[in-house]
Legacy VTK file of the C-alpha trace (Angstrom):
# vtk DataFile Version 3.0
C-alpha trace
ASCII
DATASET POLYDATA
POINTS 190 float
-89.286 63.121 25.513
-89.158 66.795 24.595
-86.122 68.173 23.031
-84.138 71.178 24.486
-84.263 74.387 22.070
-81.179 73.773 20.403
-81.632 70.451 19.607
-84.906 71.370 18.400
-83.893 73.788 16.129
-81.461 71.625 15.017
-83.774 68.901 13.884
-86.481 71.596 12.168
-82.745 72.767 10.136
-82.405 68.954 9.264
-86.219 68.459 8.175
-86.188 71.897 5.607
-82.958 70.610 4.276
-84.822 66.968 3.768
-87.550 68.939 2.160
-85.411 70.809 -0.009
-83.401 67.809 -1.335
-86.306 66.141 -2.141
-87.768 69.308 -3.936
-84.331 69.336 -5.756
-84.976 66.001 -6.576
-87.509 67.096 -8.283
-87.395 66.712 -12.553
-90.015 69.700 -13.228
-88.154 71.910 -9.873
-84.551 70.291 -9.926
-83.018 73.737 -12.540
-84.986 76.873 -11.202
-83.708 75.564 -7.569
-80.515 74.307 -8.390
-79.462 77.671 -10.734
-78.779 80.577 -8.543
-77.551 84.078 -10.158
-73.745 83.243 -10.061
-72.753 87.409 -10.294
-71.011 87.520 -7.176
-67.018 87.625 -6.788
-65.979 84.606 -4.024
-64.724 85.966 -0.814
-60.964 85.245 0.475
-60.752 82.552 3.410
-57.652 81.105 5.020
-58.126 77.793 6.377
-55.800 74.948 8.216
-55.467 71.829 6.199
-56.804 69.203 8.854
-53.976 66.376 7.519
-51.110 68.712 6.712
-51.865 71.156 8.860
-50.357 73.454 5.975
-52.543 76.954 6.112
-54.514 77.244 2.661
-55.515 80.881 1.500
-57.828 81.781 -1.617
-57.598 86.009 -2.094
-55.221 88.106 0.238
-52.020 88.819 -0.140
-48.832 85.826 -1.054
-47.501 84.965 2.065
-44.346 82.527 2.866
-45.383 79.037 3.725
-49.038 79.789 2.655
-50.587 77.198 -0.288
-52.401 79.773 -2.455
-55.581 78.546 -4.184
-55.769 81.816 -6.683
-55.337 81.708 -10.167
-57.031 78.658 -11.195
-61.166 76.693 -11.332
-61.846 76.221 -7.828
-64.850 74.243 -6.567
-65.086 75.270 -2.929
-68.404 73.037 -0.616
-69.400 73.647 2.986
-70.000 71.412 5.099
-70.930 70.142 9.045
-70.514 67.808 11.452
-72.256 64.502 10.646
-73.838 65.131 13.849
-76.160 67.411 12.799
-76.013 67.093 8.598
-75.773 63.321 7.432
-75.906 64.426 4.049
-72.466 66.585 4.524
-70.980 63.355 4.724
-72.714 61.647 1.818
-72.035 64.913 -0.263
-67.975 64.617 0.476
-68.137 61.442 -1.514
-69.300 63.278 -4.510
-66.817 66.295 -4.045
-63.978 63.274 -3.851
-65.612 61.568 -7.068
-65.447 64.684 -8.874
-61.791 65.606 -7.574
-60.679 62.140 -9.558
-62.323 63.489 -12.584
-61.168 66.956 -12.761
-58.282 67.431 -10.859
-55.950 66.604 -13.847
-57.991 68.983 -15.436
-56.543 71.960 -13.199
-59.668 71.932 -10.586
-58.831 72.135 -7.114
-61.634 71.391 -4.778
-61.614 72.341 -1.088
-64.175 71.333 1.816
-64.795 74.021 4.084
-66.399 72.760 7.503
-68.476 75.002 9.143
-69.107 74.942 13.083
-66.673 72.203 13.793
-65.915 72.748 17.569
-62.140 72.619 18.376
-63.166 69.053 20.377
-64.538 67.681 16.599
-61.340 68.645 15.570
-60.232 64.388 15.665
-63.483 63.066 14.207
-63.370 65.352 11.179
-59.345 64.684 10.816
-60.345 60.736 10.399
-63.208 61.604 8.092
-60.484 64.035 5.689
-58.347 61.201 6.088
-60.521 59.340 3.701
-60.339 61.836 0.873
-57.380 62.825 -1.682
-58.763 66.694 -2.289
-58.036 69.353 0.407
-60.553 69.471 3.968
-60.369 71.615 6.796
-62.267 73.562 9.400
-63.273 77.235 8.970
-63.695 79.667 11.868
-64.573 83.105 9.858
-64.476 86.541 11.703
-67.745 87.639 10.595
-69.743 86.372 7.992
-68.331 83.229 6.084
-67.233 82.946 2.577
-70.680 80.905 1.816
-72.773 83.792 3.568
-71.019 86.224 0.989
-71.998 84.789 -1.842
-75.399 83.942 -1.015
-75.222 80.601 0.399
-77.329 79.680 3.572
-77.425 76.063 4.338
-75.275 72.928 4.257
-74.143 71.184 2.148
-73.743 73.841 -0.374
-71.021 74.659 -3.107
-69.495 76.833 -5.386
-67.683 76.747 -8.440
-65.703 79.426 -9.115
-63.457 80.939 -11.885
-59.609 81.434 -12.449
-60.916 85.384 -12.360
-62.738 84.751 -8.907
-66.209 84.998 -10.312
-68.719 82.434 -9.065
-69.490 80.243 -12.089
-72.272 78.172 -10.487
-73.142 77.665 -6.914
-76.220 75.657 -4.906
-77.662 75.125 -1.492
-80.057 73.009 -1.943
-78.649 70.030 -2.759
-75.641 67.879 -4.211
-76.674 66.444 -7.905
-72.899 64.756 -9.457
-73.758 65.425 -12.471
-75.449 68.702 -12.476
-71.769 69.791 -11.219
-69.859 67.693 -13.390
-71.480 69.625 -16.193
-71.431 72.811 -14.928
-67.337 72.188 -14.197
-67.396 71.021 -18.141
-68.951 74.096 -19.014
-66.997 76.326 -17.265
-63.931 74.745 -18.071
-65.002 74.816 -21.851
-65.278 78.692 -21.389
-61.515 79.141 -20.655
LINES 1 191
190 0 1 2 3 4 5 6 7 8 9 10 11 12 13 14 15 16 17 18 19 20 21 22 23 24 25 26 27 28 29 30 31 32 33 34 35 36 37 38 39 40 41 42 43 44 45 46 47 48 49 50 51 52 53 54 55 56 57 58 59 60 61 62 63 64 65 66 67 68 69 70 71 72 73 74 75 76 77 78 79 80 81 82 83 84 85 86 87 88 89 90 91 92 93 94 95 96 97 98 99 100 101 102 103 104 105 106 107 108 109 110 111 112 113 114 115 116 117 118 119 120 121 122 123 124 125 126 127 128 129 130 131 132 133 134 135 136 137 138 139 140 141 142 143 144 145 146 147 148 149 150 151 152 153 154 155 156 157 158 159 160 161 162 163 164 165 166 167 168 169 170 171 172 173 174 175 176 177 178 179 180 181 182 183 184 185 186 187 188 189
């Protein structure tokens, strides 16, 4: 059975990412992949919450009724439907692990999910349902807030500062504690 384009290049996106993670895996190529020059300023997004359907905005101008994420560590991850990216969904566990360890340590963390269609919508608000830390779709105008700071695949992350500088980001994989530490550090730099 042959698969239609789409689905095709679908599954050769799946089988580099498999390939990746495993190279990330990796002991002697796990740092020089994971570390990415971190000199770029994150991007402002606006996103819906999928739960509270309260509209979250990092960057941009205060506005009534708006949570604002600026000001303090944020660790911001993309992700996709589990249709397409089975390890988006393994990664959210991580992100969620992390958001018990940190969040009393002033670290927000937000999941971004990239190409949800509007009909997805219901699966991803039962998936966000089973997380504490702050999940909802993002439909950029133009390039995405992962695009503009380098990022190309899912899941990736980023961990940025209360000044909006990225700290650390990856796309190439989801190591716990290869974030954990970089949040430590990071947070030890205040």
């Amino acid at each position: 059975m042959a698969l239609a384009p789409q689905g095709l290049l679908l599954y050769k996106q799946e089988v580099l990412r498999t390939l990746l993670l495993l190279l990330s895996a990796s002991p002697v190529l796990a740092e020089p992949l994971r570390t990415q020059d971190a000199a770029h300023s994150m991007p402002g997004f606006e996103f819906r919450a999928l739960l509270s359907k309260e509209v979250v905005r990092y960057g941009g101008p205060r506005a009534a009724g708006v949570q604002s994420l600026d000001g303090g560590p944020l660790l911001v991850y993309f992700w996709g439907p589990a249709t397409y990216c089975r390890a988006c969904g393994q990664a959210m566990t991580v992100f969620e692990s992390l958001h018990r360890d940190f969040a009393l340590k002033g670290l927000q963390i937000v999941g971004l999910g990239l190409e949800i269609p509007p009909d997805g919508e219901k699966d991803a608000e039962a998936l966000a349902g089973k997380f504490s830390h702050l999940i909802g779709p993002y439909r950029p105008n133009g390039r995405t807030a992962a695009e503009g700071i380098g990022l190309n695949n899912i899941p990736s992350w980023a961990l940025v500062d209360s000044r909006g500088k990225v700290f650390a980001k990856s796309d190439v994989g989801v190591d716990r504690d290869y974030i954990a530490g970089k949040i430590r550090e990071m947070l030890q730099a205040r």
